[in-house]
N, C-alpha and C positions, 0 to 999 in steps of 0.2 A: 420282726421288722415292723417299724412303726409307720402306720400310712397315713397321712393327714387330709381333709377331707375338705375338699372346696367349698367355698361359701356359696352361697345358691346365690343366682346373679338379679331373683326378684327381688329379694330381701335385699341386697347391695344398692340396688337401683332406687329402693325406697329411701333404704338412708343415704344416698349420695344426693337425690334430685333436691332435697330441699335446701342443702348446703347449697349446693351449685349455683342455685336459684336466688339465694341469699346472697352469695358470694356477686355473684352477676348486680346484683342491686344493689348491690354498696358499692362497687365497683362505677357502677351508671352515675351515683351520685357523683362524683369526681366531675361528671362534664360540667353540671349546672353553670359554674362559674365562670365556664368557658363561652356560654352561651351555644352550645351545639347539642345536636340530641346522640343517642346512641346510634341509629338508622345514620345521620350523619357522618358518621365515626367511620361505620363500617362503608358506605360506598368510598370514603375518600382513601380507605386505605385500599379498599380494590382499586380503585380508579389509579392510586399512588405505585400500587406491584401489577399490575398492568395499563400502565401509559397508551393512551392511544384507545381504549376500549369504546366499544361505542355506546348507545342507547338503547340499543336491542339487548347485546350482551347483558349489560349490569341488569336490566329488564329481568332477563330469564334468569341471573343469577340470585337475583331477590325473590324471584318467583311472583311476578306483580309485570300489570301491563305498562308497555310503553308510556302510554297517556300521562300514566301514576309516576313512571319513571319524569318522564319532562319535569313533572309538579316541582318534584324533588331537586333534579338536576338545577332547576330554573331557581331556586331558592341557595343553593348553593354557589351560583355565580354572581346574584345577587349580593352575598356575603363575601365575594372574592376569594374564596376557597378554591374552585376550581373555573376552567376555560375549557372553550371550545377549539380544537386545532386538526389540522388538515392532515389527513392521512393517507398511504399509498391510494387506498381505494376511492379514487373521490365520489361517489358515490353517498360515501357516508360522512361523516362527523367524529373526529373521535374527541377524546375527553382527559385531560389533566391536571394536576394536582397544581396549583398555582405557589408563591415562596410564601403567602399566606397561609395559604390550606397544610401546606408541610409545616410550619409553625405551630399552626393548632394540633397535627398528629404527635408532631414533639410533645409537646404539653402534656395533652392529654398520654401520653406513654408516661412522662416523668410522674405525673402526678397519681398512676394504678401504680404505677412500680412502688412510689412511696410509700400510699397507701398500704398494700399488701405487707413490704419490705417492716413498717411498723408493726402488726396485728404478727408478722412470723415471728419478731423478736421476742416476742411473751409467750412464744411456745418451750416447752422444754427439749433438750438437746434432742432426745428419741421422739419426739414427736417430729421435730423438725425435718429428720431423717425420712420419717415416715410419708410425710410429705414428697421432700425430693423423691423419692422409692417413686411415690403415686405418679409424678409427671408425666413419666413415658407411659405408661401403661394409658395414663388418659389420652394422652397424643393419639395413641394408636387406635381410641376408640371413636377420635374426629374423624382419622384417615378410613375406617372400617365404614361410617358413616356417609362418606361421600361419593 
């Protein structure tokens, strides 16, 4: 019986991080033209799949102080991306994606997707596969992550 022997996950790690890290960077590039940064990107989609979030929240979900968080916030409503709007708890502030701001996350979707969607079509059929195969398993190692 033939037993096959798992790859060591240092070695994996080595070759995967620089792909990722490259992949993530070409990737980034896509915003430029949109005028938005990556840190952008990512609060408006938190802010987009949870409506109503506050300043605290995104705060500790960036891992960065309130203060840092307003900077941010404040630069973003600036650009009309997002608003401030009233939530059960008045107490607080919460925070949403404006028909701007969801514009720009369109964009910016269509435009990784294309990106990528070119660069996959010059792979060969078994690579391509090999790819799809990889997805879940990466999925699973954001979820393991969190």
């Amino acid at each position: 019986m033939a037993t096959t022997l798992a790859a060591d996950p240092t070695t994996v790690a080595n070759r995967l991080r620089p792909a990722l890290l490259r992949l993530n960077r070409d990737l980034r590039r896509e915003l430029h033209s949109l005028d938005v940064t990556g840190q952008q990107i990512s609060l408006l989609v938190k802010i987009q799949k949870e409506r109503g979030i506050g300043m605290r929240e995104l705060a500790r979900w960036e891992h960065m102080s309130v203060p840092g968080m307003s900077k941010y916030i404040a630069r973003l409503e600036a650009a009309g991306l997002v608003r401030r709007t009233e939530v059960q708890d008045r107490r607080r502030v919460g925070l949403e994606v404006t028909t701007e701001g969801a514009r720009v996350l369109t964009s910016v979707k269509r435009r990784r997707t294309t990106w990528l969607a070119e660069r996959l079509r010059g792979l060969e059929p078994e690579e391509l596969d090999a790819i799809d195969a990889a997805v879940e398993p990466l999925l699973k190692l954001l979820d393991v992550a969190t």
